[in-house]
C-alpha positions, 0 to 999 in steps of 0.5 A, a space after each residue: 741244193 740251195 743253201 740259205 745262210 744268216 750270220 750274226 756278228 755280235 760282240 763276243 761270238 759270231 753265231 750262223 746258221 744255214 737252212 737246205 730245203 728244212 735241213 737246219 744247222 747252226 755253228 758259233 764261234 768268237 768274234 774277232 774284233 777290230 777285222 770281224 770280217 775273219 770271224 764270219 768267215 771262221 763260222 762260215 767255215 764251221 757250217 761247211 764241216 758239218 755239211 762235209 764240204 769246202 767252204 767254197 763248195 757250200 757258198 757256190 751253192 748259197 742263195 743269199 747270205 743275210 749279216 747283222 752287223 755290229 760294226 755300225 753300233 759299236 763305232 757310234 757309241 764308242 765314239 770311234 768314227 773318223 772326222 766328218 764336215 756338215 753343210 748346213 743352211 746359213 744362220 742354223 749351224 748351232 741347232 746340233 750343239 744347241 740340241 733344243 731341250 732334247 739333248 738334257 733328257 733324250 736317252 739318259 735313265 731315270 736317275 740321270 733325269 734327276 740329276 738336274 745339276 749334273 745334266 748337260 749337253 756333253 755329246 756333240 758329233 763334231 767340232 764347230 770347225 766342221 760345221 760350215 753354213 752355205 748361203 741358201 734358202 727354201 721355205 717349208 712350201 719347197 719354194 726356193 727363196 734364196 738360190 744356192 751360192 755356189 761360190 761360196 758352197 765350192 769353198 765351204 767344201 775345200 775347207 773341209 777337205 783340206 782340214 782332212 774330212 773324207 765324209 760330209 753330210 748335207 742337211 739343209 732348211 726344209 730340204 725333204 720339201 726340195 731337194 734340189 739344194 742338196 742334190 747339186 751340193 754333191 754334184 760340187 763335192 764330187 767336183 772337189 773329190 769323187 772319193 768323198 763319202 756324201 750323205 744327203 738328208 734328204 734321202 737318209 732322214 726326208 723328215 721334218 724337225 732339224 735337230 734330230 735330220 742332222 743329227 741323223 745325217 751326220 751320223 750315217 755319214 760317221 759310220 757309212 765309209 767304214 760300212 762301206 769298206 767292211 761289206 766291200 772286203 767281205 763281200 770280195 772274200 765271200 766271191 773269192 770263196 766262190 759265194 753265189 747268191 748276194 750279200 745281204 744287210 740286216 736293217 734296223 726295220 727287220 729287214 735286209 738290203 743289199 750290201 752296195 746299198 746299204 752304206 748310203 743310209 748307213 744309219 738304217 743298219 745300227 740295229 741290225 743284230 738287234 732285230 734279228 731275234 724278234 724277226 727269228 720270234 716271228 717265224 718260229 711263232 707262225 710254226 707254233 701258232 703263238 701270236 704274242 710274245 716277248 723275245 728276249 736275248 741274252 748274248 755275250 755283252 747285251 740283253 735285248 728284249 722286244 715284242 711281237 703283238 698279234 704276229 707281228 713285231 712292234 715298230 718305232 719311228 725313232 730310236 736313240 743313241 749318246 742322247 741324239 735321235 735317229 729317225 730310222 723305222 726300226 723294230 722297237 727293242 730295248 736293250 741293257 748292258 746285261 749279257 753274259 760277259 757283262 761285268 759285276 762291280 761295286 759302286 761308290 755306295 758299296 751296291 753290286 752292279 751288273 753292266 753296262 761294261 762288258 768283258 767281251 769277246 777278248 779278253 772275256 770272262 775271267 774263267 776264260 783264262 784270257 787275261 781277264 780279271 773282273 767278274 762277270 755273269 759267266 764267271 757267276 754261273 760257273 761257280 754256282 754249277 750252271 755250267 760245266 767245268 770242261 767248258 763252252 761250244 761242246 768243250 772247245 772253249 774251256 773254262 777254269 773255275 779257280 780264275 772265276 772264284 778269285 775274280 769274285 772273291 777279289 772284287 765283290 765277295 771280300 768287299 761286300 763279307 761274303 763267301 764266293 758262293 754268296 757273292 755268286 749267287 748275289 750276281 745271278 739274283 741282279 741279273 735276273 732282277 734287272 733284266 726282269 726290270 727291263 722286261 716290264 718297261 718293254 711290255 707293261 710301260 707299251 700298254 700289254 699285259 705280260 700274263 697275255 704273252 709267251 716269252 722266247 729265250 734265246 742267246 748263249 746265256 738267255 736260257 740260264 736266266 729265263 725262267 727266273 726272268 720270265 717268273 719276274 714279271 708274271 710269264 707262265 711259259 717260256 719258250 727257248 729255241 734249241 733244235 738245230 739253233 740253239 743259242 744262234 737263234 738270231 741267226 736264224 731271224 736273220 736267215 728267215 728275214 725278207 727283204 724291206 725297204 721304207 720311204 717316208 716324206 714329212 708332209 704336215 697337214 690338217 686332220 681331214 686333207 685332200 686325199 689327193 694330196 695324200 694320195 700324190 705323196 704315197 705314189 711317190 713314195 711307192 716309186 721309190 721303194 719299188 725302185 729300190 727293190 727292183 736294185 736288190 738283185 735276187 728274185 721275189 716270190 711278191 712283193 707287199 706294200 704298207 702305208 702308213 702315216 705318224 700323226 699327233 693332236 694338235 700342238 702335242 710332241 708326241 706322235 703315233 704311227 697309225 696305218 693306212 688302207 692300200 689303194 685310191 684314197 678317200 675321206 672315208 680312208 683318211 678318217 679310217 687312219 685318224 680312228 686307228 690313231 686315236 686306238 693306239 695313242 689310248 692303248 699307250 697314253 691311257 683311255 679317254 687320254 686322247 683329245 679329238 676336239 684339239 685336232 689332228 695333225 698329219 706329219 709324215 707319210 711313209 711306205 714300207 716294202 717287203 720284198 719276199 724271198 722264196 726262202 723261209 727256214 723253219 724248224 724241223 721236227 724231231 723224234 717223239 719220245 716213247 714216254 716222258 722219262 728222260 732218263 735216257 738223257 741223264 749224264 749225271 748229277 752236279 751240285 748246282 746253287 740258284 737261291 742262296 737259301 737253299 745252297 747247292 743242291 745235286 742237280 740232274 744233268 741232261 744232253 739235249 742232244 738225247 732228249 726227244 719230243 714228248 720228254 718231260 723235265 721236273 725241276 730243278 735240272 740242268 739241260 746241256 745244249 753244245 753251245 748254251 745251257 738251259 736252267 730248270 729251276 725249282 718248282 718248274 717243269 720242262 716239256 720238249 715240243 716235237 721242234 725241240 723246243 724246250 716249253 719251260 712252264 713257270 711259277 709266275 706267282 713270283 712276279 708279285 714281289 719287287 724287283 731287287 737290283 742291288 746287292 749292299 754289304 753283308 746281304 746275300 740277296 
């Protein structure tokens, strides 16, 4: 018996799940924040239960647990990252606070972009007084122009040490060309104390552009020391229960990696709860033959959408966090503050707002009777009838209706003249809308067709919205993930993930090079990715590696990852890559937008490797049905409300748990699921797959109307 184990920590529950040879099952549990650490061990303890044996007994026999994390995210955006020293080259100190013209636009909404007044650049990483230069220089050949001065780097060092930093991150002119500076800066902070974290980045970021290497250098060293000693105390309660196999971390690029390693590109993990769905959406699309689709989670405090496009997920170079970039490969996901816990509130002009702020896992929802005053999109659903009065997690967590309609009443109804039953169903409309919002810059702003897709919905709140989403931006089916799953469904991405790691290497060249060049840049970069694979400690059943290189039209910023051919290169491969980029800058830039005649540039070349585990969990099938009559599932009615128009109509309920493949729902239902509840809403119908999914088809003529995201006194919609 061999037990594989993905664990999600997000920020109001810690959801897992196990797969034993096609045996799947799931546990949820809530978060337990500053020491989340307890949380994954509470969950872990759940599945044990089910399996009927001790924790340790189950983890003796566990192949590899894979954790997502949102540890490294939330110390980032909260700005709770301890002091760190940059060692920089002589003269270009300020590029960090000066953050090119970048640090106006990177990162804020359409409305901030307009607020040109109100722009500025409020978001440096560090004080001045932690940014020290060094005395060196290499050119952009890798040529070393000036020696380092050692002296006066064994100083910069002590400076910084003796002003309390504990982490420094070394980012030098043109170090991904040499690295030779950097190297030996370590080697002199480690002289000075051994203790001392050290980021280079010429192994975290080897790319060219310095603003957006230092910053994401020095923000891998923020959150490195603290990954660091999170995985290193899990990890040693994970072997004293016994844990057999290695702690795996999920990274931004779908991937994991081994929790030794992943505090040194510490960076490479801030997305790790984020990609977890979509890798999940890939796996469950090769059991149920969908190519294309739109995996949508709505968790406790985010709503996070991201694409999966001829079965394979869709993949960045770049993302964004407090208006900095960071240059990690990472599957494109796009995220709002939109999530269960999300909180209701009036802005200065007397509009209804949902997010970003959330009420998270404590003190949570106001219903959640925590301490909790302000209303959210759980307090919302209780009130109109989504979910039931005796409470979440199959009753475990109870909720109070009464505290939920005084927390809406007293910051949004009374304000706005509405009843409560108004006012709820105001917050539900938004939610839907903005989220539907969201939906249309992930897809159609990527240049795909949502008519051309199947939407996935997963995450404890995501089922109650989706078909309203869905029906937003024209999505005809909807699939939501239950069997054994549920609403761990990120979990179970993260169970199902392989091992990746990347390897990239700035290296500008003209639009046709010298294959071997290029081909010397490959082989290095292959050794470094097959090294660190060979580090991993777990056996692959193979091992798969994919070239590619971003390029850009000459002069131009903007620039498109296009793949390159395995194998000895020639001119015919690189012209082979130059069309694939022009394909994919059309698809996003429009057609005939592409300008040949400019030239074509060549920045970075990278590898990606995936190790593959001998472990892939899938679904198992259930039951069939013996007709489409889910009667046999009924519990009973309840007044539900989902249009205000309409009001509250006696609505069927049904256990999931007694549902089989083949039954059909007509709308409008409610579906209970032990840990989510699914909405059907009118018009609509439900069909159970022989996984257990359930196959929402929906009224997509809706997605014709504007979406509507503000709620303004005496509206109700």
């Amino acid at each position: 018996m061999t037990f594989v184990i993905g664990v999600d920590v997000g920020g109001t529950f810690t959801d897992a799940v196990l797969d034993d040879a096609g045996t799947v099952l799931a546990a949820k549990s809530p978060s337990t924040p500053p020491d989340y650490s307890r949380g994954v061990l509470d969950v872990l303890g759940l599945l044990a239960e089910q399996l009927g044996m001790s924790m340790p007994e189950m983890l003796a026999q566990t192949h590899h647990i894979a954790h997502g994390t949102t540890s490294s995210l939330n110390a980032l955006v909260t700005g709770n990252v301890p002091p760190v020293g940059l060692l920089t080259t002589k003269g270009h100190r300020d590029s960090i606070y000066i953050m090119n013209v970048e640090g106006r636009y990177l990162g804020r909404s359409p409305h901030e972009l307009q607020n040109v007044l109100g722009q500025a650049k409020d978001h440096a990483l560090l004080p001045k007084r932690h940014a020290i230069e060094v005395t060196e220089r290499i050119d952009r050949d890798g040529n070393v122009v000036v020696g380092l001065d050692e002296d006066g780097a064994r100083a910069a060092i002590r400076a910084l040490l003796d002003d309390g930093v504990r982490a420094i991150a070394v980012s030098l002119l043109w170090s991904f060309r040499n690295p030779v500076h950097e190297r030996r800066l370590r080697e002199l902070v480690a002289e000075a104390d051994p203790d001392v974290f050290v980021a280079l980045s010429c192994e975290v970021s080897p790319r060219i552009r310095e603003f957006s290497r230092n910053a994401t250098t020095i923000m891998s060293t923020q959150i490195g020391p603290g990954l660091r000693d999170y995985l290193t105390a899990l990890e040693a309660a994970l072997r004293e229960n016994r844990l057999a196999g290695p702690l795996l971390v999920m990274q931004s690029n779908g991937g994991a990696v081994a929790a030794q390693e992943a505090p040194a590109t510490a960076i490479s993990t801030v997305g790790s709860v984020l990609t977890g769905g979509v890798v999940g959406s890939v796996a469950l699309g090769r059991q149920l033959g969908h190519r294309n689709i739109i995996s949508t989670d709505v968790g406790g405090t985010t709503f996070l959408a991201g694409l999966v496009v001829d079965g394979e997920p869709v993949r960045d170079t770049t993302t964004v966090i407090n208006h900095h970039p960071i240059n990690v490969p990472t599957l494109r996901v796009d995220a709002i503050g939109s999530g269960g816990g999300a909180i209701a509130w009036l802005d200065a002009g007397g509009n209804l707002r949902i997010g970003p702020r959330s009420a998270q896992a404590v003190p949570g929802p106001a219903c959640y009777g925590n301490g909790g005053t302000e209303p959210t999109n759980t307090d919302a659903n209780l009130v109109l009838g989504i979910l039931p009065e005796r409470g979440l997690l199959g009753g475990r967590k109870p909720l109070s209706t009464e505290l939920a309609c005084r927390a809406i009443e007293t910051r949004i109804a009374k304000p706005l003249g509405l009843t409560v039953e108004e006012a709820a169903t105001a917050i539900y409309t938004v939610q839907n809308a903005q989220t539907g919002d969201l939906l249309r810059k992930t897809v159609v702003e990527a240049g795909h067709d949502p008519r051309d897709f199947v939407l996935y919905a997963f995450g404890g709140a995501g089922p109650a919205h989706c078909a309203s989403y869905a029906a937003e931006i024209g999505v005809s089916e909807v699939v939501v993930p239950l069997g054994p799953v549920a609403s761990a469904f990120s979990a179970f991405g993260l169970a199902s993930s392989d091992i990746v790691l990347a390897a990239e290497l700035s290296d500008p060249t003209i639009v046709p090079f010298d294959p071997t060049r290029a081909e010397r840049d490959f082989a290095e970069l292959e050794k470094r990715v097959l090294d660190g694979l060979g580090r991993q400690g777990v056996r692959f059943e193979t091992i798969e590696l994919h070239r590619e290189i971003d390029m850009r039209y000459t002069m131009q910023l903007a620039e498109v990852t296009a793949p390159v051919a395995n194998g000895p290169l020639d001119m015919a491969a690189i012209e082979e890559a130059a069309a694939a980029f022009e394909e994919r800058y059309a698809a996003l830039y429009g057609k005939d937008t592409g300008f040949r005649e400019a030239g074509i540039q060549a920045i970075t070349f990278r590898v990606r490797g995936t190790g593959v585990l001998p472990f892939s969990p899938e679904l198992p099938g259930v039951p069939a049905a013996d007709s489409a009559d889910p009667s046999g599932a009924w519990i009973a009615t309840r007044p539900v409300c989902l249009d205000i128009r309409g009001g509250y109509v006696e609505t069927p309920i049904y256990d999931y748990r007694e549902l089989r493949a083949g039954h059909m729902l007509t709308g409008p239902a409610i579906v209970e699921v032990p840990t989510t509840t699914v909405v059907v809403p009118d018009g609509t119908t439900a069909t159970v797959d022989h996984l257990g999914n359930l196959i929402i088809r929906t009224n997509a003529a809706r997605a014709i109307q504007p979406a509507r995201t503000a709620v303004t006194a005496g509206s109700a919609s």
